[in-house]
N, C-alpha and C positions, 0 to 999 in steps of 0.2 A: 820474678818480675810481676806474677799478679798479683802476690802478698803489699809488692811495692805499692803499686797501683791503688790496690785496694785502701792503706793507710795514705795515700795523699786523698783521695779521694773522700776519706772521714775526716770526724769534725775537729778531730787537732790537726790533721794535715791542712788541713781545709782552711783552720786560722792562720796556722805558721802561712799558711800561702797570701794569705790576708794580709795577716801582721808584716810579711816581707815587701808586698804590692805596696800596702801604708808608708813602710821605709823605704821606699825608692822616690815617691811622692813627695814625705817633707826634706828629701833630702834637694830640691828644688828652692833656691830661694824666692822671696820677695822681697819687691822695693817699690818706692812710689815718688810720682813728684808731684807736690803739692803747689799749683800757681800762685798768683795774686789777682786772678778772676778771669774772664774769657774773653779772651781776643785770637785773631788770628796768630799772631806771635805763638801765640802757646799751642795753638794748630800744629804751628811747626816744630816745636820742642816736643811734643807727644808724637811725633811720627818717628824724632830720631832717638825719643827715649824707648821704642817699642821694637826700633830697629837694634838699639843695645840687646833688649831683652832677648830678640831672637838670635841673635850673633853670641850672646852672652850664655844662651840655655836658660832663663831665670824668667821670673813670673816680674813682670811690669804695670802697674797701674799710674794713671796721671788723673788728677782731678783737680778742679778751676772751681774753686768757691767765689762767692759772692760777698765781700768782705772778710776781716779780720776775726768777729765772731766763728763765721761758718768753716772760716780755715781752720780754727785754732779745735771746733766739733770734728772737723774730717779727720783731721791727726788724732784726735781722742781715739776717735774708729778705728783706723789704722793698726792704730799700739793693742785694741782691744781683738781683732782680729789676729794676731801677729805676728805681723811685718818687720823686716829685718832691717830694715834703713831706710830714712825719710829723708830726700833733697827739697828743702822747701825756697821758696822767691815768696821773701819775708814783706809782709805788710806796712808793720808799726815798730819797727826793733826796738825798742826800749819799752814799749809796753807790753812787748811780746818774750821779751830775752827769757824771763824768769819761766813762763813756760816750754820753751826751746831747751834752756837747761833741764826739765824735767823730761823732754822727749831723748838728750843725747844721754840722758844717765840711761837706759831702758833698749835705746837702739843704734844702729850710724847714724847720724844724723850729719850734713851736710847745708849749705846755704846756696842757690843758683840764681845768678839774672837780680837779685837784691841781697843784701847782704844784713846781718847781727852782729856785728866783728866784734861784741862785748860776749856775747853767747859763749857755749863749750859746742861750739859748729866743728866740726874738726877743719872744712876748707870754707873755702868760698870761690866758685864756679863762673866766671860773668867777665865783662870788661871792668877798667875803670874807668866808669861812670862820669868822676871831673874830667878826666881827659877827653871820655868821647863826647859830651860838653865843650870843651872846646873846639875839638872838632868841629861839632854843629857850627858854633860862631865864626868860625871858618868862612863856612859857606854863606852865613848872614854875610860879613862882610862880601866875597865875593858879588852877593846879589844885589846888593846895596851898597857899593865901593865908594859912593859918597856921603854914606851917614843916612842919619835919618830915626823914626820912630820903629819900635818892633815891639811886638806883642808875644807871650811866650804863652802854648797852651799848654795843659798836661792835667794827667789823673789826679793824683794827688801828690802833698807836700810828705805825707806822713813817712812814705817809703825812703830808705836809706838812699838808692839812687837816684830816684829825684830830685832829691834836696841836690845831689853831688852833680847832675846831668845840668839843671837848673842854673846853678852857680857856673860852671864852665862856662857855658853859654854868655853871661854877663860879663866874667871875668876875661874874657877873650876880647868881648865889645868895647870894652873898659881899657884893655892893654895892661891890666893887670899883671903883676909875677905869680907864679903860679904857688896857688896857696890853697887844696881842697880841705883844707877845717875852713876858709872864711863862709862867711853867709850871711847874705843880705834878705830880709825878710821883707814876706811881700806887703803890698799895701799901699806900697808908694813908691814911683817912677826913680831908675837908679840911671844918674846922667854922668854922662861920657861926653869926649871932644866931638867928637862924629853921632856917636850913636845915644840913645835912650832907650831903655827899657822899659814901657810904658805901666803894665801889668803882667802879674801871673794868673792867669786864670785855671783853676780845678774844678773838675765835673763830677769826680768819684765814680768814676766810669759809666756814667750814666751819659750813652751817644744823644738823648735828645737836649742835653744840658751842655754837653758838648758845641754841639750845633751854636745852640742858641746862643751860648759864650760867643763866639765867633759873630755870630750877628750881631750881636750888643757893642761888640767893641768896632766894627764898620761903622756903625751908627755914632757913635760916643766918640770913637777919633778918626774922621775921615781921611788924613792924612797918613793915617799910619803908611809905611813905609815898606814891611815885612810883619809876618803872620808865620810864629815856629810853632808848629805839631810835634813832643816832644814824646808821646805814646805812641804804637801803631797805628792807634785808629783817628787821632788827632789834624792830621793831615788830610784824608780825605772830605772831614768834617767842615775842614777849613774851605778846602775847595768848593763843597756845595754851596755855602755861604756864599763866598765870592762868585760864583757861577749865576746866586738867583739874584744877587746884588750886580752881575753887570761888571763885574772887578775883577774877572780875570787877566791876568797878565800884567795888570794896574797896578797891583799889591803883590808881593813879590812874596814867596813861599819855601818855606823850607822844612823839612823833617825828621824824623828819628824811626827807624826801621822799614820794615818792607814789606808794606802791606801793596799788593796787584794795584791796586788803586792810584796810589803814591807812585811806583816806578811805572806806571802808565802816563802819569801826570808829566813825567819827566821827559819820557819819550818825544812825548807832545810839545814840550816845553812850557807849561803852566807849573812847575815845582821845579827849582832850580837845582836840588839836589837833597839827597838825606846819607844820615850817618847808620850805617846796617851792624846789628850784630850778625852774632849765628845763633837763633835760637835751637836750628837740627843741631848743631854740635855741643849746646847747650844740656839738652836731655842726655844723647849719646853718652856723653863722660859724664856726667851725674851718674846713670847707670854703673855704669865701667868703673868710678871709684865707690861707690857704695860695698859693689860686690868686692874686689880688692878688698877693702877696709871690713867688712863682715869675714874673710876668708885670714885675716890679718898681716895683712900685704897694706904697709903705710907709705908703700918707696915712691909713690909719686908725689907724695903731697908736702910742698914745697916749704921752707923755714916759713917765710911770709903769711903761708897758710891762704894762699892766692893764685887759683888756675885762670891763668889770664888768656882769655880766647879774645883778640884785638878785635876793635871794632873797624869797620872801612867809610870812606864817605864815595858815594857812589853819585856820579853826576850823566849829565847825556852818553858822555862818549865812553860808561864802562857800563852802563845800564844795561844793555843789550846782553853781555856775555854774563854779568850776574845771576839775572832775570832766567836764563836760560841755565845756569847751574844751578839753581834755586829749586826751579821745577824739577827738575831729573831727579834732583834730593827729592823732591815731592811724589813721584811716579807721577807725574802730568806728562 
């Protein structure tokens, strides 16, 4: 036993014990999810991709860059550090594809919350986009059941589900058949029996550009009718607007996810409803197929190559019980 002792305690026992502590280390994965910039949303997609991690046993990181440059540096990092599989919520997909293909040669690579459907993504993670699109229009109409003017706000056009969220939204007001390749480009008011779409306005995530979109267009068409918030943080932006303009209640409000703010609003009754994904179960399964797919486990991932987690439209009378399973997801 002391002989024993004595050889762990020297300097090749000493690395074997090393080298073994090392291979216990990397034998831990990693995975990451890469946003399409910060907002609360992605607050909540980082809590349930870290809740994967610890459920999962694996190393999780989430990071929120500030444009398509800074995303496309963080993935550089990533791969250079390296990382076993990237779920990324794609910016620009077609001026991004060609580099996504060089991430999925290299590692998993996945798509969540936006999509590259041209890419070698192996899935894609999210709702569909035209549908929960219509959705929204849903609720315009309900808010608006006699027509009228609507304003539509959002991040940008460049993102895959935008363009698809955007178009629903119209195609719905329009009475449309349902067709997400169409697309009507903005610039100019697209007119229906009842309804109008007056503009699209984009801020690039930038909330003071945001705002001020909202202002401008009070001012520019006083009649508008309805005001759509079609990002998380679009909604509330809208509301401040109409709050210092005197228009609440006036102007009729609708939105796209579940920012406190927004299902407060509704509570109150100044935002007549919004269409919610899940972004907690967003990250979750991101994690959860990544490692599968690194571990070479592909049985979940469907012919379509599309994990479809629905979206809901949440009005006064389910608001309360969402809101309140929301937080619990949150530990509030």
């Amino acid at each position: 036993m002391k002989h024993l002792l004595k050889f762990l305690t020297g300097g090749l026992g000493l690395a074997l014990i090393l080298s073994g502590c090392g291979e216990k280390k990397a034998e831990r994965s990693k995975f990451a999810v890469v946003t399409t910039g910060v907002a609360s949303f992605w607050d909540i997609c980082k809590i349930g991709a870290e809740k994967a991690g610890a459920d999962l046993d694996v190393d999780v990181e989430v990071l929120m860059p500030n444009g398509g440059v800074e995303q496309k540096s963080k993935m550089e990092d990533l791969l250079s550090r390296g990382v076993d599989g990237i779920a990324a919520a794609v910016i620009d997909p077609i001026n991004q594809s060609e580099f996504f293909d060089e991430v999925a040669e290299r590692v998993e690579f996945i798509t969540v919350d936006t999509d590259a459907p041209d890419s070698k993504r192996k899935v894609y993670i999210g709702v569909d986009n035209y549908d929960a699109g219509r959705m929204c229009g849903q609720l315009v109409k309900e808010a608006l059941p006699e027509g009228g003017q609507v304003i539509l706000f959002i991040g940008r056009l460049e993102q895959d589900n935008s363009k698809r969220r955007r178009q629903g939204v119209i195609d719905e007001l329009l009475d449309r058949s349902r067709d997400p390749s169409r697309y009507d480009a903005p610039g100019a008011p697209v007119k229906g029996e009842k309804y109008t779409v007056l503009a699209t306005l984009t801020d690039q995530f930038d909330r003071a550009k945001g705002k001020a979109n909202a202002e401008d267009m009070l001012t520019k068409y006083p009649k508008v009718g309805c005001m759509v918030g079609l990002f998380a943080y679009n909604p509330p932006l809208i509301l401040e607007a109409l709050s210092q303009a005197k228009r609440l209640n006036t102007v009729k409000v609708v939105g796209f996810d579940e920012e406190d703010v927004t299902l407060q609003a509704i509570v109150d009754g100044t935002v007549h409803g919004t269409v919610v994904q899940n972004p907690y179960e967003y990250g979750y399964q991101s994690v959860k197929v990544l490692k599968a797919l690194f571990e070479g486990d592909d049985s979940m991932i469907p012919t379509n190559k599309f994990i479809n987690i629905p979206a809901r439209q949440i009005r006064k009378d389910t608001v309360t019980e969402f809101w309140a399973d929301l937080n619990e997801k949150l530990g509030k």
